[in-house]
C-alpha positions as CSV (number, residue, x, y, z in Angstrom):
1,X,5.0,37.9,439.0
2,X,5.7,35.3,436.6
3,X,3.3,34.8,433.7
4,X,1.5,31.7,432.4
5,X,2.3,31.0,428.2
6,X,-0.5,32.1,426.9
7,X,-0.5,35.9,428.5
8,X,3.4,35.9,428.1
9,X,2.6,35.2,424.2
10,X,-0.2,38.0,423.4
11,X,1.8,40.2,425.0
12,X,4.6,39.7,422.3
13,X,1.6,39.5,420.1
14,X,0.5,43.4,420.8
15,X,4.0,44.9,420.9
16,X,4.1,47.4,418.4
17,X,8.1,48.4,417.6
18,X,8.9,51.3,415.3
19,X,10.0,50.1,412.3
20,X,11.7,51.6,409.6
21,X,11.6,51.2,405.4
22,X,13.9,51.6,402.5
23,X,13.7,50.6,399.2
24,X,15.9,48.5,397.1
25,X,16.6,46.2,394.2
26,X,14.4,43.4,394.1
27,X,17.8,41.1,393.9
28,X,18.8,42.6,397.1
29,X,15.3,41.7,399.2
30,X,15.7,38.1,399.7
31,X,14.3,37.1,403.4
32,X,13.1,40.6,403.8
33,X,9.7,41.5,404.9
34,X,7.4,43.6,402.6
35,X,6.9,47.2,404.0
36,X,4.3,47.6,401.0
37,X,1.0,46.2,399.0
38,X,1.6,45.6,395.3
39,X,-1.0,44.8,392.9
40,X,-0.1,43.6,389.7
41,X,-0.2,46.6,387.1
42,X,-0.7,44.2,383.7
43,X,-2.4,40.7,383.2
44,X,-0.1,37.9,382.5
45,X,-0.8,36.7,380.0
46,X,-0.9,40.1,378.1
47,X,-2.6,38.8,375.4
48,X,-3.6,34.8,374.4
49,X,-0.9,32.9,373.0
50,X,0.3,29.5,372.7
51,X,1.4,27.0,375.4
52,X,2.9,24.4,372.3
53,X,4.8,24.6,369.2
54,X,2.1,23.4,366.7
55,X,-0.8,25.1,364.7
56,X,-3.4,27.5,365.4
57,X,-6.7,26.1,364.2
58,X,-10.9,26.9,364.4
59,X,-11.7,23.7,366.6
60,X,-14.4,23.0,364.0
61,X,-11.8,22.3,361.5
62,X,-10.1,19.9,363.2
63,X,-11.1,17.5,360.9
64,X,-10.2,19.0,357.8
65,X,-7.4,19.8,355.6
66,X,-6.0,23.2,356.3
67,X,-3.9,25.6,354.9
68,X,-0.8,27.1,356.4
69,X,-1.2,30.3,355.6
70,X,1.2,31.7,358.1
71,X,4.1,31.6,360.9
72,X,4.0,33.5,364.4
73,X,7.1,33.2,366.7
74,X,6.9,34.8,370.1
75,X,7.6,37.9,370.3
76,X,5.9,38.5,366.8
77,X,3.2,41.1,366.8
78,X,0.9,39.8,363.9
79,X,-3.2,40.4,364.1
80,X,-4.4,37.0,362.2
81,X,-7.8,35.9,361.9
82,X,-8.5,32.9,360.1
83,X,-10.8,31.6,357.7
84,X,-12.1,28.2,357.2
85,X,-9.7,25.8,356.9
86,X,-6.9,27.9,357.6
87,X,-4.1,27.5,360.6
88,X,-0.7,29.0,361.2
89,X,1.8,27.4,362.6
90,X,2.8,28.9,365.9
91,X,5.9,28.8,368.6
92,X,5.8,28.6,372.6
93,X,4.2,31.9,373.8
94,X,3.4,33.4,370.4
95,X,0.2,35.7,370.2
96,X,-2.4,33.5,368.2
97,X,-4.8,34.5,366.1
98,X,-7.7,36.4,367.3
99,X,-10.2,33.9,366.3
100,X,-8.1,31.1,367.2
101,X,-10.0,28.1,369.1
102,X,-7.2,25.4,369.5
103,X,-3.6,24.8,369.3
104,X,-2.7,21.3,368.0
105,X,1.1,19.8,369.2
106,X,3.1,19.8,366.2
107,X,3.4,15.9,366.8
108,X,-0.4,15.1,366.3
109,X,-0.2,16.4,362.8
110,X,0.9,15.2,359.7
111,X,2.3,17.5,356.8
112,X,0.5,17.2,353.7
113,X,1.2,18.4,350.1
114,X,0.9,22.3,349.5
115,X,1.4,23.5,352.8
116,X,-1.6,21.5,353.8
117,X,-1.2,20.1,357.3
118,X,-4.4,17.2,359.1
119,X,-4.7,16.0,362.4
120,X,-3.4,12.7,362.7
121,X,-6.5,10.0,363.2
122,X,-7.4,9.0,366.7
123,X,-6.3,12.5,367.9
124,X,-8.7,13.9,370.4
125,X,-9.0,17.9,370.2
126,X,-10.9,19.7,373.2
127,X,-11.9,23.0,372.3
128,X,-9.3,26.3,374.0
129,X,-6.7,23.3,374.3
130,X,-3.1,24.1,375.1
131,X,-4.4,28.3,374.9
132,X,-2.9,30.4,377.5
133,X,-5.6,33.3,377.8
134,X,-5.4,37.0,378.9
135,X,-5.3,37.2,382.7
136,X,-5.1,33.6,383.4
137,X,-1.9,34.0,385.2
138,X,-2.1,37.2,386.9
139,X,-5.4,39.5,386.3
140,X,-4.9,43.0,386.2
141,X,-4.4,44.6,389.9
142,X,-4.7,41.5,391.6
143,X,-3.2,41.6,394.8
144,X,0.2,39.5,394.4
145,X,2.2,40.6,397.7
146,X,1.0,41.9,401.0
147,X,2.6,43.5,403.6
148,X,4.5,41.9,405.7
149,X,5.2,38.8,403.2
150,X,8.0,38.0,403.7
151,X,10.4,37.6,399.9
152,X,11.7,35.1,398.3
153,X,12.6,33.7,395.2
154,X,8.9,33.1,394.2
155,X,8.0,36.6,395.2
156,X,10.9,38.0,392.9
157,X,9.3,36.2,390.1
158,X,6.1,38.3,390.9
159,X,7.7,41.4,391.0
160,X,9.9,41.1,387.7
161,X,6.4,39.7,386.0
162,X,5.8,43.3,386.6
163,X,8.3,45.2,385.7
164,X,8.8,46.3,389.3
165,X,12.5,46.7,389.7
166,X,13.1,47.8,393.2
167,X,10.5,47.3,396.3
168,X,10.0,49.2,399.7
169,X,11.2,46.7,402.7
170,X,11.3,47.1,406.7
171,X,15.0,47.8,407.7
172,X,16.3,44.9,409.2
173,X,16.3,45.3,412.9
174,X,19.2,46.1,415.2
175,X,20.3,43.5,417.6
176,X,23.0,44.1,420.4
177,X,24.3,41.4,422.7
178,X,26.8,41.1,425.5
179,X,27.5,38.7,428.2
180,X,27.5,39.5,431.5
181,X,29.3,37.7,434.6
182,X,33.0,37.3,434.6
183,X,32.8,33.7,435.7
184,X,32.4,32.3,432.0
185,X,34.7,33.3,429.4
186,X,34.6,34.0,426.0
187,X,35.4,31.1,423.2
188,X,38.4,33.0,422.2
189,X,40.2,33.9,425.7
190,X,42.1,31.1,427.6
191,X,40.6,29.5,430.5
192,X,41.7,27.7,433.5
193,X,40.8,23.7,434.2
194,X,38.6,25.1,436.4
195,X,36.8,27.9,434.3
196,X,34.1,27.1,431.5
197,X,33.0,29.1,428.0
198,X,30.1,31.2,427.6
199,X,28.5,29.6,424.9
200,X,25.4,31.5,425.0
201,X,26.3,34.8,423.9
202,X,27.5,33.3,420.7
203,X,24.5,31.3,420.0
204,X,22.4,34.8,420.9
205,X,24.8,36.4,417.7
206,X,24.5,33.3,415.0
207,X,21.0,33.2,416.0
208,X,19.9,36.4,415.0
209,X,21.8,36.8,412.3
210,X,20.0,33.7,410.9
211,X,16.5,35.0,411.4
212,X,17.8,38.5,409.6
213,X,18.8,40.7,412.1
214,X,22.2,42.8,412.1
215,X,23.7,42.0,415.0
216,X,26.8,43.4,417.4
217,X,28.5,42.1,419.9
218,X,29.2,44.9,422.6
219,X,31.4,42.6,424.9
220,X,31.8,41.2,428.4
221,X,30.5,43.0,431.5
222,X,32.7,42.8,434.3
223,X,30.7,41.5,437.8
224,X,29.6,45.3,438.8
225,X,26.2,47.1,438.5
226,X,28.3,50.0,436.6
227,X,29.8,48.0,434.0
228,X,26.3,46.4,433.5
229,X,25.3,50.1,433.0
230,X,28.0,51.0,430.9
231,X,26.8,48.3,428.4
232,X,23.2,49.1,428.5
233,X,23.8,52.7,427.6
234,X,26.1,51.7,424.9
235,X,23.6,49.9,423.3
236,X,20.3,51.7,423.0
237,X,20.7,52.7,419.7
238,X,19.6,49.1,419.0
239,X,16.0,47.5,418.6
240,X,16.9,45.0,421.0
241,X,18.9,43.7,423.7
242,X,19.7,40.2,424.2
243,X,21.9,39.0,427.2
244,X,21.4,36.0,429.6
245,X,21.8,35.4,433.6
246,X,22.0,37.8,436.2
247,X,18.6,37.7,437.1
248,X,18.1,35.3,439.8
249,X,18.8,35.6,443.3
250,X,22.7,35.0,443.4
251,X,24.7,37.3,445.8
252,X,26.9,38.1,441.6
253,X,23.7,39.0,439.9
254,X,24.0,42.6,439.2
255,X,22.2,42.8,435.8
256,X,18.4,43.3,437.0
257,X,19.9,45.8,439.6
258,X,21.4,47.3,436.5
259,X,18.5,47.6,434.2
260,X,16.4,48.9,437.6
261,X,18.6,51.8,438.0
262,X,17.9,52.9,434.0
263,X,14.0,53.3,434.2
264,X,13.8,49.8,433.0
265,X,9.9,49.6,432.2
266,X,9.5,45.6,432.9
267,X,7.1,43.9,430.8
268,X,7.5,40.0,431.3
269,X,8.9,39.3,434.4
270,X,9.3,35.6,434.8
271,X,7.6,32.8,432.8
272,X,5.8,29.7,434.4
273,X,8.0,27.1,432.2
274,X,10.4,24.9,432.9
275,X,13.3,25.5,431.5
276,X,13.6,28.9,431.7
277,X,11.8,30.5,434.8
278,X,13.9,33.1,435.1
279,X,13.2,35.3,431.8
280,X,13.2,39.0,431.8
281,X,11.5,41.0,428.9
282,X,10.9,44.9,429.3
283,X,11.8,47.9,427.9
284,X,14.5,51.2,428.4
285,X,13.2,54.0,425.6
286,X,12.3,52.6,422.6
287,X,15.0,49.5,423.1
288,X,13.4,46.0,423.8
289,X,15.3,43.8,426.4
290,X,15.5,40.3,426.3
291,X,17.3,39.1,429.6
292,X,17.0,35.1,429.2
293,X,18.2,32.2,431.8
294,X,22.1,31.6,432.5
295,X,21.9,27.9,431.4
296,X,22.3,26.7,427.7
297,X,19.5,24.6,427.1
298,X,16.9,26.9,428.8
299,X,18.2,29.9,427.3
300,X,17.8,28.6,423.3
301,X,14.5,26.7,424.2
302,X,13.2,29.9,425.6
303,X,14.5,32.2,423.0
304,X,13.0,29.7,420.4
305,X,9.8,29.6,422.1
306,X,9.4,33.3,422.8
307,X,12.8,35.7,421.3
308,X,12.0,34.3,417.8
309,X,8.2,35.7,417.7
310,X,9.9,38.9,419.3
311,X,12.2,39.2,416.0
312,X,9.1,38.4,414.0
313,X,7.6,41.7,414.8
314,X,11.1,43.8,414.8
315,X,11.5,42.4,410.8
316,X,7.9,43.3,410.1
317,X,6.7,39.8,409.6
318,X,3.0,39.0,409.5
319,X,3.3,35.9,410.7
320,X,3.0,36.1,414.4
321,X,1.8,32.7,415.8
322,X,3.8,29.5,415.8
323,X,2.6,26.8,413.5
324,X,3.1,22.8,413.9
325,X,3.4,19.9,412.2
326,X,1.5,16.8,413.4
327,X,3.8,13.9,414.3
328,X,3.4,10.7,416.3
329,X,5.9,10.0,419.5
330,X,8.4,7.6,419.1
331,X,8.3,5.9,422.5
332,X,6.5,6.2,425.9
333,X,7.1,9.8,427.7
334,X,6.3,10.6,430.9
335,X,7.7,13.9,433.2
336,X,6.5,16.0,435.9
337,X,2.9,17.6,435.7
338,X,3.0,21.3,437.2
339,X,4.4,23.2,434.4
340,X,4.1,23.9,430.9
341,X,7.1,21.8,429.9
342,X,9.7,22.5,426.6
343,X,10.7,19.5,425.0
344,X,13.5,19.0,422.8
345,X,13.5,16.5,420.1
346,X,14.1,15.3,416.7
347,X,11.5,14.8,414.0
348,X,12.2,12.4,411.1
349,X,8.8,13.3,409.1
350,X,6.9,10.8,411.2
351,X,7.9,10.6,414.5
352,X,9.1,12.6,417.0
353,X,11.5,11.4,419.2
354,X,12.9,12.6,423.0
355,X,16.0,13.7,423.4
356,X,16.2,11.4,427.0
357,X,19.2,14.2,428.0
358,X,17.9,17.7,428.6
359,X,19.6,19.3,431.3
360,X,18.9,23.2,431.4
361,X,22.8,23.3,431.6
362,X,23.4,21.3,428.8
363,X,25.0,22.5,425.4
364,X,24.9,19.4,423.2
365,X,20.9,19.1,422.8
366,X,20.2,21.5,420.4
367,X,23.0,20.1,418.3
368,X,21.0,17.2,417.8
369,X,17.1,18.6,417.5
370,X,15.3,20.0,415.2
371,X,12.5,20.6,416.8
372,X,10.3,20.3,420.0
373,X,7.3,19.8,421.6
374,X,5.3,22.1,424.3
375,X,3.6,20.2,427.1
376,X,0.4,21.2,428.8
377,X,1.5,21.5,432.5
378,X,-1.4,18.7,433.3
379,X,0.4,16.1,431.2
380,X,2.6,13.6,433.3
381,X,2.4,10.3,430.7
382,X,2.3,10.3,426.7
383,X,1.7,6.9,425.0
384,X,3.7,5.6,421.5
385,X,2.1,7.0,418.9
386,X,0.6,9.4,420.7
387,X,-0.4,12.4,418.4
388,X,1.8,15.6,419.2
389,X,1.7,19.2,417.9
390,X,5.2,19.5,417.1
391,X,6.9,22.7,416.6
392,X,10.7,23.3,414.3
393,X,13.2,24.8,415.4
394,X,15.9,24.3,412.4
395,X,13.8,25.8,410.3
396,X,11.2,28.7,409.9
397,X,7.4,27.8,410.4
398,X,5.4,30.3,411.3
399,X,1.8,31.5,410.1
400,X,-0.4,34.2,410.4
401,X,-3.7,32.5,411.8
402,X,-3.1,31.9,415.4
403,X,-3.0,28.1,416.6
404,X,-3.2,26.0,419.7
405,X,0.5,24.6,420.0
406,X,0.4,22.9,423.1
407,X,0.0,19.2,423.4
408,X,-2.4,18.0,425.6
């Protein structure tokens, strides 16, 4: 029995996949997911020091002559206290004195004679000015990356802060797909006027690969319940299975007879959207199966919609629940109530606008979106400038609270 959205999505929600770890070089961990807490094992600063070149000074001197009575680079390990009317001068990150109370911009002092140095008139000097202090940074076992963060450059910075050189990460998951049905043929065979490409099986591949999965392609089923079968088999050593079609009521559908005949534990079986009715999700051992529509459009909307928070919890990610952006509509929309409808668009940063020609069939839509919309199946008329929940699809935008998407 088909499901409604919101059952269909906590049910991805409350999968819980095996996943694997390994460690590596922080270098290497770029778009991986955190299998692992790390607190921060020193406070940055590790001592105060200077955020200018300029002098060290007691902030009730600041209007006296003082004496230079010493230099500190960074990187210098001097203990300096100073007296009364005393400074040093002091470099970008160097350790200041211990009494220290204000660093004055070399540029806001002029040099005197006998190493004497006075703040320029008209120069106002707030006490702790321009002092980076111990912990202000990072304080000591602060909590700097959780698991299932996922890591980027930012996060790198962290962990080399830290002298953390190598970090414990889920695996990236394993993702097999294949195309089933003879009557489309692959992008690199030669067709007839008559015959048309699978395009979906290589959208299923570049996909994947660009959410971080390691994908393979285990090749074209031939229109037989057995070569279905063979497939299947061939690839349960993967996380997941992603194929399209064959799950209707055609007399050439042989792929749910296929997956019935291998204790195929069905957990989703149909979706009340449009497009993309006809989606399969279930299970054979510990391999996921993702059996999505035969048409283009339907297919990448639904995989979008649905297959991409599927990934999110094979890659160990935290975030779980699609987040929006709040946009306005372009122009006047109106469709048919019933359903819970997908809507492909493009977003320019204000407005969202329709792409008019959607076809389920079609190939050439997602080409030009970069985002969409999802409808509340009570919705039949949207006005201009109508405020819509607008989901990405071009890029990644997920979060870890969980958020009502749908427009209404």
């Amino acid at each position: 029995m088909a499901l409604n959205i919101k059952d269909t999505l906590k049910i991805i929600e409350n999968l819980h996949p095996n996943l694997d770890f390994e460690i590596i070089p922080i270098e290497e961990t770029i778009n991986r997911i955190s299998a692992e807490d790390i607190f921060a094992n020193s406070a940055l600063p590790k001592f105060a020091n200077s955020a200018m070149d300029g002098y060290a000074i007691l902030f009730n001197d600041k209007n006296s002559e003082l004496d230079v009575i010493d230099t500190v680079f960074a990187g210098d390990n001097k203990n300096i206290t100073l007296n009364k009317n005393t400074c040093v001068k002091i470099m970008t990150g160097a350790k200041i004195p211990s009494n220290a109370t204000a660093i004055i911009p070399k540029e806001e002092t002029k040099q005197l004679d006998n190493n004497k140095i006075k703040v320029k008139n008209k120069i106002k000097v707030k006490e702790f000015q321009h002092i980076k202090f111990i912990g202000e940074d990072i304080s000591l076992n602060e909590k700097l990356i959780n698991i299932g963060d996922r890591i980027n450059f930012s996060k790198i910075t962290l962990l080399s802060s830290q002298g953390i050189s190598h970090l414990k990460v889920y695996k990236k998951p394993k993702i097999a797909v294949f195309a089933s049905g003879e009557e489309l043929k692959l992008h690199y065979e030669k067709i007839e006027d008559y015959q048309i490409y699978n395009s979906n099986t290589p959208t299923f591949i570049a996909r994947a690969k660009e959410l971080g999965c390691e994908v393979t392609f285990m090749g074209q089923a031939k229109d037989s319940v057995e070569s279905i079968k063979e497939l299947i088999n061939n690839s349960l050593n993967a996380d997941l299975i992603i194929t399209s079609g064959g799950v209707s009521v055609g007399d050439a559908d042989f792929t749910k007879e296929a997956f019935q005949t291998l204790d195929f534990d069905t957990i989703i079986d149909g979706i009340m959207i449009k497009p993309g009715k006809p989606t399969i999700f279930g299970k054979i051992k510990n391999t996921y199966i993702l059996n999505l529509p035969g048409n283009p459009l339907a297919s990448a909307l639904i995989f979008e919609l649905f297959g991409r928070l599927i990934v999110q919890k094979l890659i160990g990610s935290k975030n779980l629940f699609h987040n929006f952006i709040l946009g306005k509509l372009s122009d006047e929309l109106e469709i048919k109530k019933g359903r819970v409808s997908i809507i492909p668009g493009f977003f320019d940063g204000e407005y969202f606008h329709v792409i008019e020609k959607r076809s389920p069939g079609m190939v050439n839509v997602l080409s030009k979106a970069n985002s969409m919309i999802v409808l509340d199946e009570k919705v039949e008329k949207l006005p201009k400038d109508y405020m819509l929940k607008i989901l990405p699809i071009n890029w990644k935008f997920f979060t870890d609270k969980k958020k009502d998407f749908i427009t209404k």
